[in-house]
C-alpha positions in Angstrom: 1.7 -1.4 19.7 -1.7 0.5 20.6 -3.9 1.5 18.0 -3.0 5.0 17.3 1.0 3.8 16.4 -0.4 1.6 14.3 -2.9 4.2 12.7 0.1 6.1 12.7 1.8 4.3 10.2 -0.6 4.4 7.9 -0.9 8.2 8.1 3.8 7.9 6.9 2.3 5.0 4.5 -0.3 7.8 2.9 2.2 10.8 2.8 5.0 8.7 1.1 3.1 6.7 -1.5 1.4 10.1 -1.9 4.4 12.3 -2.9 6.1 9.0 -4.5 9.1 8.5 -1.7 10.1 5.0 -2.6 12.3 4.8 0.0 10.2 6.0 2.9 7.3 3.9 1.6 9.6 0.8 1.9 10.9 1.9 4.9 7.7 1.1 6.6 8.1 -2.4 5.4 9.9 -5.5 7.0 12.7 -7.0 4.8 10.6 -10.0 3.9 6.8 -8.3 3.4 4.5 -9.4 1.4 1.9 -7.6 -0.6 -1.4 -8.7 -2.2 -3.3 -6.4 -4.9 -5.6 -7.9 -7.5 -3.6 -5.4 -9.9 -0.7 -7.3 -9.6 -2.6 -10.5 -10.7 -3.5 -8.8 -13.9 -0.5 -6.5 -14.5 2.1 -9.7 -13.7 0.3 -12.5 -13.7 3.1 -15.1 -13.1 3.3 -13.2 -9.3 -0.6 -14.3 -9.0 -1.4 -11.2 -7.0 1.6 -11.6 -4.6 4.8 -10.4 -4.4 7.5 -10.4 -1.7 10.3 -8.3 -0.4 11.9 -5.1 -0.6 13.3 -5.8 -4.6 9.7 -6.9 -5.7 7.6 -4.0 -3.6 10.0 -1.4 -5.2 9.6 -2.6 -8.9 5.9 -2.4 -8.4 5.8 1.0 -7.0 8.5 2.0 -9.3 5.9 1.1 -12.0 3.0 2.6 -10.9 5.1 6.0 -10.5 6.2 5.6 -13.7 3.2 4.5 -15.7 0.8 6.8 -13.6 2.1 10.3 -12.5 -1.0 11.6 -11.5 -1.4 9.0 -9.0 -2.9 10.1 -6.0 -4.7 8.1 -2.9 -6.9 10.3 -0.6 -7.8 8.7 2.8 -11.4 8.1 3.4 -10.9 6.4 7.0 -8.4 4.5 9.3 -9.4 2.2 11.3 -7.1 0.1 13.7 -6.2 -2.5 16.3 -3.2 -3.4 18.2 -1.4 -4.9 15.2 -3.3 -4.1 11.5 -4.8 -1.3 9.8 -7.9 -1.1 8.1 -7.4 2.0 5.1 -10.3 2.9 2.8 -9.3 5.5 0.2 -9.7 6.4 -3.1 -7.7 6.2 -6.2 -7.1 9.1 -8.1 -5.8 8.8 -11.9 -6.2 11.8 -14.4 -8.1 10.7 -17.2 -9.5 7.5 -15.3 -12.7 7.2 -13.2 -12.1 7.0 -9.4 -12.0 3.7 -7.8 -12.6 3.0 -3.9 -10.0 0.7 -2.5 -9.5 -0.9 1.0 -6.1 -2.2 2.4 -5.5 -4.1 5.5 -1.7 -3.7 6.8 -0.5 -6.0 9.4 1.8 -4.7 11.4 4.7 -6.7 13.5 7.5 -4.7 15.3 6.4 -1.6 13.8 7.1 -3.0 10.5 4.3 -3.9 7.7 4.5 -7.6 6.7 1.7 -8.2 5.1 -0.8 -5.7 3.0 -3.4 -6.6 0.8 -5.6 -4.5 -1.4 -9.4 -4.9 -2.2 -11.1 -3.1 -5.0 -14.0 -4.0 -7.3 
């Protein structure tokens, strides 16, 4: 894939977390991704930061949609190759200070297969 698909996909990956589309969010993912976020490790610790799949990605999300309504992620830059993104953006809560976050998707067949999250 060249760069800008894969930038592209980030772009879907911001509007849908954004207006809290589940299914278009996991849509971008491969059957068997997996996903890293140092809020995981806290939240569920038994997952250790890592979860896998469709069923695990959805409760996650599903969580954070429920617990955090105001959610909102706004895209700082994009940076890409020929098969991963680079994302800085910030997180958005009301009544929480903002946090700057990066993610790094890797991308195979147009799919995500692997994201992680960094944040301090």
């Amino acid at each position: 894939m060249q760069p800008r698909d894969i930038e592209h996909i980030a772009v879907k990956w911001f509007e849908a977390f954004n207006t809290k589309q589940l299914d278009k969010l996991l849509d971008l993912y491969a059957e068997d991704a997996e996903h890293f976020s140092p809020k995981l490790k806290i939240r569920k610790p038994e997952t250790n930061g890592l979860v896998k799949g469709h069923d695990a990605l959805r409760e996650w999300w599903q969580d954070a949609f429920d617990r955090l309504p105001t959610l909102y992620y706004k895209v700082n830059s994009l940076t890409a190759n020929d098969y991963r993104v680079f994302m800085e953006y910030v997180r958005t809560v009301q009544g929480e200070e903002d946090m700057l976050v990066a993610e790094v998707l890797e991308i195979k067949e147009g799919k995500i297969v692997f994201s992680r999250v960094y944040h301090g």
